[in-house]
C-alpha positions in Angstrom: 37.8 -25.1 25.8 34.6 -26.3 27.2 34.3 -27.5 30.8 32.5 -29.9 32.7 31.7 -32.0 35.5 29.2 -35.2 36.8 28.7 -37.6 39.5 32.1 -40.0 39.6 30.6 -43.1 37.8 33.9 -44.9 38.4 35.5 -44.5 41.4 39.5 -45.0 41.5 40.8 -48.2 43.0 43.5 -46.4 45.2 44.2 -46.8 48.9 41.5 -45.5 50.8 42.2 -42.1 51.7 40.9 -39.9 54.5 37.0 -39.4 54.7 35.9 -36.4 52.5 33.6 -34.9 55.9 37.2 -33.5 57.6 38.1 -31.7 54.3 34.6 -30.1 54.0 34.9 -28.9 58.2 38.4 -27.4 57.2 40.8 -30.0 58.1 40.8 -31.3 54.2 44.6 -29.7 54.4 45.8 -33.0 56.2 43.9 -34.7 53.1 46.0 -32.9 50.4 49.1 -33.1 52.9 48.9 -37.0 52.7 48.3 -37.3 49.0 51.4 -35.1 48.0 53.4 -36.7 50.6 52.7 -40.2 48.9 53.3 -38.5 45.6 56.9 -37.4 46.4 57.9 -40.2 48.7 60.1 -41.7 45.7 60.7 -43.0 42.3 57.2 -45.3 42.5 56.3 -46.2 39.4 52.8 -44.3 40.1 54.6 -41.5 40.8 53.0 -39.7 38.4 49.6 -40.6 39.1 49.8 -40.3 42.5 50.9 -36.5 42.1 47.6 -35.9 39.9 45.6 -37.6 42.3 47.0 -35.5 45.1 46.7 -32.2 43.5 42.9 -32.7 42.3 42.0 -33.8 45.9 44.3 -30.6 47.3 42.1 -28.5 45.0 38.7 -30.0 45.7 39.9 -29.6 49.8 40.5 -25.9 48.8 37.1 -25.8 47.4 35.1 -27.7 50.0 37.4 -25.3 52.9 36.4 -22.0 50.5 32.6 -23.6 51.2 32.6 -23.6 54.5 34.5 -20.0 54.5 31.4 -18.7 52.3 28.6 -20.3 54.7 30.3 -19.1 57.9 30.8 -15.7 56.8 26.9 -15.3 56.0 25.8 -16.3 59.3 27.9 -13.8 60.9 25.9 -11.3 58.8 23.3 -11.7 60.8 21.5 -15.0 60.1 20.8 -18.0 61.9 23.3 -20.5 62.2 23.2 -23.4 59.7 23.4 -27.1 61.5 23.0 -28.9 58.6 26.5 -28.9 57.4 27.7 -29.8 61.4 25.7 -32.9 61.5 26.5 -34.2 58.0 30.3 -33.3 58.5 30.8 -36.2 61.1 29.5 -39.0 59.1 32.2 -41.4 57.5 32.9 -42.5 54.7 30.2 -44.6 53.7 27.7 -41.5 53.8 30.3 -39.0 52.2 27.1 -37.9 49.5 25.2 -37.0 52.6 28.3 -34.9 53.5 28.5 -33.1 50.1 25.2 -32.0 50.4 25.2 -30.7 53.6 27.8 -28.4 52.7 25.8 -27.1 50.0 23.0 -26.7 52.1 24.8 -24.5 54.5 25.8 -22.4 52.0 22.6 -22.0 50.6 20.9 -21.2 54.1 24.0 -18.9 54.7 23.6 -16.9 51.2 19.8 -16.3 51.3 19.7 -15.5 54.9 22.9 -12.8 54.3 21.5 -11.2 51.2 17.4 -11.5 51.3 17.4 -7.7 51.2 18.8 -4.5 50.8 17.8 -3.6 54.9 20.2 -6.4 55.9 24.1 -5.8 56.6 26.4 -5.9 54.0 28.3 -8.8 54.3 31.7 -9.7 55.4 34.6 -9.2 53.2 35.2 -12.6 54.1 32.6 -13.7 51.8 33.7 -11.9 48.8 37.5 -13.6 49.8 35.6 -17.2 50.0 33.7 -16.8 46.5 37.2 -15.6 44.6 38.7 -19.0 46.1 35.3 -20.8 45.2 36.6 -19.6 41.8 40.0 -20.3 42.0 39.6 -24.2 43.0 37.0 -24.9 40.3 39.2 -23.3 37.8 42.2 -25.7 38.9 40.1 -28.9 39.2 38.7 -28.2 35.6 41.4 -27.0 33.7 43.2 -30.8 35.1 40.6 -32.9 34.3 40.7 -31.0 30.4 44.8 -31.8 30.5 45.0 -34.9 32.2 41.4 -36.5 30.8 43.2 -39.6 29.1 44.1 -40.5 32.6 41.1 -40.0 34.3 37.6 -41.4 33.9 36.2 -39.5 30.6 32.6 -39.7 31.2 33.2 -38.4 34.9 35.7 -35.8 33.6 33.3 -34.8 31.2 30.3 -34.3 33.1 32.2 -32.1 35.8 34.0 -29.7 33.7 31.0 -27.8 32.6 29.3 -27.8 36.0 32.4 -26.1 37.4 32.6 -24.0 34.4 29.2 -23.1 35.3 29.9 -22.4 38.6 33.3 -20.1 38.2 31.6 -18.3 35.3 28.4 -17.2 37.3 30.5 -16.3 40.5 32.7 -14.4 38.2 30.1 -12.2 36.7 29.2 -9.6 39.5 33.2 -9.0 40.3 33.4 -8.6 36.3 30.9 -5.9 36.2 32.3 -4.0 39.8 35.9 -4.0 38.5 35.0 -3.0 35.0 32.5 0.1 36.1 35.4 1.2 38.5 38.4 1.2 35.5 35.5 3.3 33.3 35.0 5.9 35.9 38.4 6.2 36.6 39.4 6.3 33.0 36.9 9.2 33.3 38.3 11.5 35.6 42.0 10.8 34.0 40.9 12.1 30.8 39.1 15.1 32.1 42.3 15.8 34.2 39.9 15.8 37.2 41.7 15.8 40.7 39.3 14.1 42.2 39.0 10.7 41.2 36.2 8.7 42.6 37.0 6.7 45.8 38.1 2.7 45.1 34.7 0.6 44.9 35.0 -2.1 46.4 34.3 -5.4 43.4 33.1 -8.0 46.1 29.0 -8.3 46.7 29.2 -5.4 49.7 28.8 -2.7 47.4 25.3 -4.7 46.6 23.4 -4.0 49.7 26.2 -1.7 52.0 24.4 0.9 53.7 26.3 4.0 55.0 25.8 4.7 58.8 24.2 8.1 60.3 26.7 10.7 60.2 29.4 9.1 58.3 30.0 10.2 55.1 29.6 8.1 51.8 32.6 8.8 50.2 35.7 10.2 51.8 37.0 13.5 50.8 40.0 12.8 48.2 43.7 13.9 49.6 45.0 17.1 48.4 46.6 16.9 44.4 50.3 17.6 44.5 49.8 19.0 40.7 46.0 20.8 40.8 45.1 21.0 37.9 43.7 23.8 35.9 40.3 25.5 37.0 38.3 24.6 33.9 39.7 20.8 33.9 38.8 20.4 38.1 36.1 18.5 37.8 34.0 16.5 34.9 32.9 18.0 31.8 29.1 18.3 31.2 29.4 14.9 28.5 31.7 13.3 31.1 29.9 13.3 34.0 26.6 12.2 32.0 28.8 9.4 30.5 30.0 8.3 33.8 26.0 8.3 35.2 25.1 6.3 32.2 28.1 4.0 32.7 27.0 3.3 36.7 23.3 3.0 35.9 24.1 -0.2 33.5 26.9 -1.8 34.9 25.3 -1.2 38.2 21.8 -3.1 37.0 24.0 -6.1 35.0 25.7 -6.5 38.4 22.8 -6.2 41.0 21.0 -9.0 38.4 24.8 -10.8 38.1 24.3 -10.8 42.5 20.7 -12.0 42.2 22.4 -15.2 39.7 24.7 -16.0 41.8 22.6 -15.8 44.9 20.4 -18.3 43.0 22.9 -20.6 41.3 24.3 -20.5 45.0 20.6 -22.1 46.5 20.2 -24.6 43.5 20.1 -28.4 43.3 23.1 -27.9 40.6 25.5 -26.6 42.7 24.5 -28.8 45.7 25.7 -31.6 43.2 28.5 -29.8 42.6 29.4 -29.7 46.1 28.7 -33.5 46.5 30.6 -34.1 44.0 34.0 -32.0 44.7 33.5 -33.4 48.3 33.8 -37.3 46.8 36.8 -36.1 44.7 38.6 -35.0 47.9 38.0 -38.6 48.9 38.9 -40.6 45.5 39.8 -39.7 42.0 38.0 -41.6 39.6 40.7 -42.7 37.1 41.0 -44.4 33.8 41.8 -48.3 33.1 45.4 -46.6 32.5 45.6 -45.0 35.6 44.0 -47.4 37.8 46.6 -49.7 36.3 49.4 -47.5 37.1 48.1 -46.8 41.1 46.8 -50.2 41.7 50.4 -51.8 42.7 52.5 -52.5 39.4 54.3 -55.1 38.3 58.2 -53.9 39.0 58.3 -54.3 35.2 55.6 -52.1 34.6 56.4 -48.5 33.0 55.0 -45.4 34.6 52.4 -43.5 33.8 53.6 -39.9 33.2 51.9 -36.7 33.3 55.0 -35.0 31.7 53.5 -35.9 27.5 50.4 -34.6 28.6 51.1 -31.2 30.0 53.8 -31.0 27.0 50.8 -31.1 24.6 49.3 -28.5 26.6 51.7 -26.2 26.3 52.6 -27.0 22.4 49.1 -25.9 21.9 49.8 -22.9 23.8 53.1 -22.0 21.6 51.1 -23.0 18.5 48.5 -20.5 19.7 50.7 -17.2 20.4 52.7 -18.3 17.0 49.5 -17.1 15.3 49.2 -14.0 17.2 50.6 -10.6 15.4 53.3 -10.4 18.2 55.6 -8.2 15.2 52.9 -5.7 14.9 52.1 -6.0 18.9 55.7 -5.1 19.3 55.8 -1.7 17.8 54.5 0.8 20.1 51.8 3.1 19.1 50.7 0.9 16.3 46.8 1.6 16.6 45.9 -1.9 15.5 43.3 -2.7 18.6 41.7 0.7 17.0 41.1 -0.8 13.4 36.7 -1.2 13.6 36.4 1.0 15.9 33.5 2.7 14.0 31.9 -0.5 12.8 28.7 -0.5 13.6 28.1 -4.0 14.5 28.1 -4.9 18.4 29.4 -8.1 18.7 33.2 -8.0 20.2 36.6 -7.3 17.9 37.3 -10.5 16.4 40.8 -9.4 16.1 40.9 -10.1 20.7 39.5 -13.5 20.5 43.2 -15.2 19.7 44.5 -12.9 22.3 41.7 -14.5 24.6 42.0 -18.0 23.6 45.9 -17.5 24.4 45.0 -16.3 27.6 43.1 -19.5 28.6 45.6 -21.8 27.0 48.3 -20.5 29.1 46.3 -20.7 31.7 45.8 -24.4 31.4 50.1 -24.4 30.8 50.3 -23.1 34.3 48.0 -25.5 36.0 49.3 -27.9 34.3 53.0 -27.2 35.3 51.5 -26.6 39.0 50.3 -30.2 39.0 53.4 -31.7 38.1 55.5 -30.1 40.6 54.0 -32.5 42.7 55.3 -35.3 41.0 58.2 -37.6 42.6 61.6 -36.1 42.7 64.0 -35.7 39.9 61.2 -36.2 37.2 60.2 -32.3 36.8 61.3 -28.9 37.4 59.3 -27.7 40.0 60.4 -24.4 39.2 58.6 -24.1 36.2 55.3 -23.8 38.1 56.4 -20.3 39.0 57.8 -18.6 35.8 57.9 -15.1 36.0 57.9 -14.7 32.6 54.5 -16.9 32.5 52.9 -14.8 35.6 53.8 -11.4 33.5 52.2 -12.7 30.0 49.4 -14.2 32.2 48.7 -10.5 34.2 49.4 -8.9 30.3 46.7 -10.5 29.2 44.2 -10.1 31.9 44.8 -6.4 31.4 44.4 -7.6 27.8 40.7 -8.7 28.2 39.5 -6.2 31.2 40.4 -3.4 28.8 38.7 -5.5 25.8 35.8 -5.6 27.8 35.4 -2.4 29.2 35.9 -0.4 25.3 32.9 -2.8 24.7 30.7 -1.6 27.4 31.6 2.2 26.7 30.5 0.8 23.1 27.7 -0.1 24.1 26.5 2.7 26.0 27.0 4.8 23.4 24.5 3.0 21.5 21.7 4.3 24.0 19.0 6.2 22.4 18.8 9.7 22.3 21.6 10.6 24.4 23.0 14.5 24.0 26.3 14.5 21.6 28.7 15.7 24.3 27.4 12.7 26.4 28.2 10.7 22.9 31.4 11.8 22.5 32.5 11.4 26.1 31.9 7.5 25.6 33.8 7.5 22.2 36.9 9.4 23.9 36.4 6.8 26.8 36.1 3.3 24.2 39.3 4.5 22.3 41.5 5.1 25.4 40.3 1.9 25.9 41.4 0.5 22.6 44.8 1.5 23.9 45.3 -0.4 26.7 44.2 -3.1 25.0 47.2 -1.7 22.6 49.4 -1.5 25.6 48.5 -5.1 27.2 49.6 -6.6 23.6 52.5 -5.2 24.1 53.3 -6.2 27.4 52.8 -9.5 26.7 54.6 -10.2 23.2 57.5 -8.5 26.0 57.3 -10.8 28.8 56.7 -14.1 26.6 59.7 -13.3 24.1 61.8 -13.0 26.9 64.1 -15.8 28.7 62.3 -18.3 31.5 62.8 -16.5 34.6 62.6 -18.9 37.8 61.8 -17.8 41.3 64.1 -18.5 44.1 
């Protein structure tokens, strides 16, 4: 399941499409308009191709837009505005690596100058929308170039999939540990019966550096319970509120240093090449021999090059995978299997989740697959397969599946600190098993959703 991703080292001998520049000002949506256009104008024997080529430079226009969304969102907190990414945008074609990189810059300038320190202004939510779509491009672009490698150019493919793995992993990181301290403290205050729970945290950067006005309190007073509950369960127990403190002072360092990565990775040479590099792709898909052959006019003889065998191995590996999985014991409820090892002592994570998380990126490379061939020509796929509800509820299953996973870990591991009182000790262990049961709970909701029949949208 690694990823990665280089410099093109063979660029694809298609038609020349629109210069990469407009996609990284945010007009790249004409780009991706004119590829899938091409790709669904008819039975072409490069049909196919043409659709994979369209949705990879739709994606890398969604990244390059997501770029510019980032950069201008941290000048408005504050900083001065970035020209390098204005004067490289109007270049053509022939200059399209100068393009890429003054992208990157921009974001770079936009990033440090936003974030230097905690007296500046928290910054936009903007920002925080721009990074999650950052994330959700590079996850696209890699998980096709893993599917479709045969047809693409292998050593390109398999330079860029790690760099974009890179890059989603170490945006990901400070969200991770924002979401996951917020579900802990919750989980808190449910099991102490507490009325009042702790106001939503934001899980974008703002909750890094946001500073609370003169006058305005920092966090709102909770709304009356319709059920109050009883006067010794009000509020936090002595070993639950010290849990909960121990709890935000970890999580709350691993994501103030998970900001300070990012914030770096964001200012480095390696993701300016990154940016260069998605901005060519937006331009021109380096292909294989085979799928040059296939987009470089055919003989009328020639047969097609289809992206169908492909994503079918994708998802046999997929069915192959959740075969393995204990879905009869993950259908009986209250089974208390995600609680076997709970008191082993060793820290490394259940073994018993990793097939449950190797399922959960397997069907996530089924559904990107599926989403890139609903762009191929008419008649040859079932579009509707891209949005399978039963697919989208074993996908959110098991994304509950791994934030609960995670979080019984990190109540684990706090329990592991030194010379903390017992009631603080048990708190954590009442916290990691409740845990354990969601985890319980998500298996269960997915062995549901998958066993039941495909549901299409209208």
């Amino acid at each position: 399941m690694a990823q990665r991703h280089l410099d093109p080292t063979q660029p694809a001998a298609t038609a020349p499409p629109p210069p990469p520049t407009s996609a990284g000002a945010g007009t790249g949506t004409d780009t991706s308009a004119t590829a899938r256009g091409d790709a669904g104008a008819g039975p072409r024997a490069d049909a196919d191709t043409d659709a994979l080529v369209g949705y990879l430079r739709a994606q890398a226009t969604e990244f390059l837009r997501a770029l510019r969304r980032h950069r201008e969102s941290g000048t408005g907190a504050g900083t001065a505005p970035a020209t390098g990414p204005a004067t490289g945008a109007g270049t053509g074609p022939g200059a399209r690596k100068g393009a890429g990189t003054g992208t990157g810059t921009g974001t770079h300038a936009g990033a440090n100058g936003a974030y230097g320190g905690p007296d500046r202004a928290a910054p936009p939510a903007d920002d925080v929308d721009a990074a999650r779509a950052l994330r959700r491009a590079a996850r696209r672009i890699s998980a096709t170039l893993h599917t479709f490698q045969p047809l693409l150019d292998a050593d390109w493919a398999e330079e860029m999939r790690p760099e974009l793995a890179w890059l989603s992993g170490t945006l990901a990181m400070e969200h991770a540990y924002a979401s996951r301290l917020e579900r802990l403290l919750q989980a808190l205050h449910r099991l102490s019966g507490s009325t009042a729970f702790p106001a939503p945290r934001p899980v974008g950067r703002s909750t890094v550096t946001t500073t609370v006005p003169p006058g305005v309190s920092a966090v709102p007073s909770a709304p009356a319970a319709a059920h109050p509950a009883s006067a010794n369960r009000g509020n936090l127990t002595v070993g639950a509120a010290k849990a909960g403190a121990l709890l935000d002072r970890q999580l709350t360092l691993a994501r103030t240093r998970a900001h300070s990565t990012a914030l770096q990775a964001l200012g480095s040479s390696r993701f300016h090449a990154v940016a260069d590099k998605v901005a060519l792709l937006a331009s021109e898909v380096p292909l294989s021999s085979t799928g040059r052959g296939a987009a470089a006019a055919p003989r009328p003889d020639a047969a097609p090059v289809d992206l169908r065998p492909l994503a079918t191995a994708a998802q046999e590996r997929l069915t192959d995978a959740v075969a393995a999985l204990p879905l009869v014991t993950a259908g009986s409820p209250y089974n208390a299997e995600a609680l076997v090892h709970g008191l082993s002592p060793d820290p490394a994570p259940h073994p018993q989740d990793a097939p449950w998380h190797q399922v959960r990126l397997l069907l996530r490379l089924h559904r990107y697959a599926l989403e890139a061939l609903a762009g191929a020509a008419a008649g040859e796929v079932d579009v509707d397969d891209s949005v399978d509800v039963r697919l989208l509820a074993a996908g959110e299953a098991l994304n509950r599946h791994r934030d609960a996973a995670e979080a019984a870990a990190a109540a684990a591991q706090a329990a592991r600190t030194p010379r903390i009182a017992p009631a603080t000790a048990y708190a954590l262990g009442v916290l990691h098993a409740d845990q354990r049961h969601e985890v319980e709970a998500a298996r269960y909701a997915f062995q549901h959703s998958w066993r039941k029949e495909p549901i299409r949208l209208p």
